[in-house]
N, C-alpha and C positions, 0 to 999 in steps of 0.2 A: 820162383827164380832166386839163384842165392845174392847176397848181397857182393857188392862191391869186393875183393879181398883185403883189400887197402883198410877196410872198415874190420873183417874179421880175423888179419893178422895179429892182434893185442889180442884176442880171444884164446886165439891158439897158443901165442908165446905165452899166457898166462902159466899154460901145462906144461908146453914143453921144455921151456927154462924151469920147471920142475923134475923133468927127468922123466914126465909122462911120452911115451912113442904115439907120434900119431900116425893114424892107419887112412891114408888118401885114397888108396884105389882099392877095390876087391881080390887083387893078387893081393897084397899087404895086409890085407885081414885074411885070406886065406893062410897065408905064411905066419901070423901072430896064433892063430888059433891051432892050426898043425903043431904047435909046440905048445902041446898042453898039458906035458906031465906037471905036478906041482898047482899053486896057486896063483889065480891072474885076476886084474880087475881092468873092466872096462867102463869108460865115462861115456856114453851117449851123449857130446858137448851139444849145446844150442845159443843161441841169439839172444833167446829170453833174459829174462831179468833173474826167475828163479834160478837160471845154470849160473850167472854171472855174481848175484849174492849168496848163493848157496849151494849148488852142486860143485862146481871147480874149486872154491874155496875150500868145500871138507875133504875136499881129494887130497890137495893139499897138505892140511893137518892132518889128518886122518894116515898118511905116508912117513908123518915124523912118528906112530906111535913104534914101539920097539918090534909088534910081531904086525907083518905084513904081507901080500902079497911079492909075488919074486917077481911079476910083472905087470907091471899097469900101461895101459896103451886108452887112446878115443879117438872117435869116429867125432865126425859135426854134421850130424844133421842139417838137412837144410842146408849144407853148403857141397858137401862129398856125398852127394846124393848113394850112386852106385857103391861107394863103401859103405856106409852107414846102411844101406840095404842090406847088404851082404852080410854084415857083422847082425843085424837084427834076423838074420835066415839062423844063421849060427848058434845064438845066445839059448835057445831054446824058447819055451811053450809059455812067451808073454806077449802079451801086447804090445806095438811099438809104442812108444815115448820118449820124449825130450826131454829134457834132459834125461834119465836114468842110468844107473848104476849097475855094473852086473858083478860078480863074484862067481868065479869058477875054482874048481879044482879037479884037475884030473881030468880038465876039456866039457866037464859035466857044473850047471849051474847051480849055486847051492845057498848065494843070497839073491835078491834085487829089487833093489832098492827106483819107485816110477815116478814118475813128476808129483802124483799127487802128495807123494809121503816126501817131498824135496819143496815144493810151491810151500810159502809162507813158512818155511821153518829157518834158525837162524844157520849157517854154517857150521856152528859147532853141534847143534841136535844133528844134522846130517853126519857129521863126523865120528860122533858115540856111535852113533849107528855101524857105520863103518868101520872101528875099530871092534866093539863087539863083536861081528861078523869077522873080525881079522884074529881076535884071540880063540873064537871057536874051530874055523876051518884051518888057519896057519901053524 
């Protein structure tokens, strides 16, 4: 059952007062993914503790570096149930996970980054990561 939204509205404005698009309903991940020429990243947001110290926050930095994706959008788990379905039908041939990271280009998956490789690491190791991934495919 998700939580209260009252509880995960700071979650959410974490990203989106960063300029990340969130995708609430499966129209709206159908409509983000339809426009997939170019490079996109998507945040599988969650509750946890590792998306809260370390997945959201290297989204974050990881957006100040120079080469980027042209669009980054998230789904919340566990709260946008049917979008975050929908968006994990889409991402391609992973398992689902919470928090995780996707990197597309060209509608096709070419990083992604799963909880296990986000659980216990600080924000900025996630964030190397995801620039690294940003200077190869961007």
């Amino acid at each position: 059952m998700p939580y209260p939204e009252q509880l995960v509205a700071p979650m959410r404005a974490e990203l989106t007062s960063a300029g990340v698009q969130e995708l609430r309903t499966p129209a709206e991940v159908d409509d983000w993914f339809a426009q997939s020429q170019g490079t996109s990243l998507l945040l599988v947001n969650s509750v946890c503790g590792c998306a809260a110290g370390s997945a959201r926050p290297a989204v974050k930095l990881a957006m100040q570096h120079g080469k980027r994706p042209a669009r980054v959008a998230t789904v919340f788990a566990g709260q946008d149930l049917e979008a975050t379905a929908r968006a994990r039908q889409l991402i391609g041939d992973v398992p689902p996970s919470s928090p995780s990271i996707a990197m597309l280009k060209d509608g096709e998956l070419v990083h992604f980054v799963p909880r296990h490789l986000i659980e216990g690491q600080s924000a900025e190791v996630v964030a190397s990561e995801l620039t690294d991934a940003f200077a190869q495919h961007c």
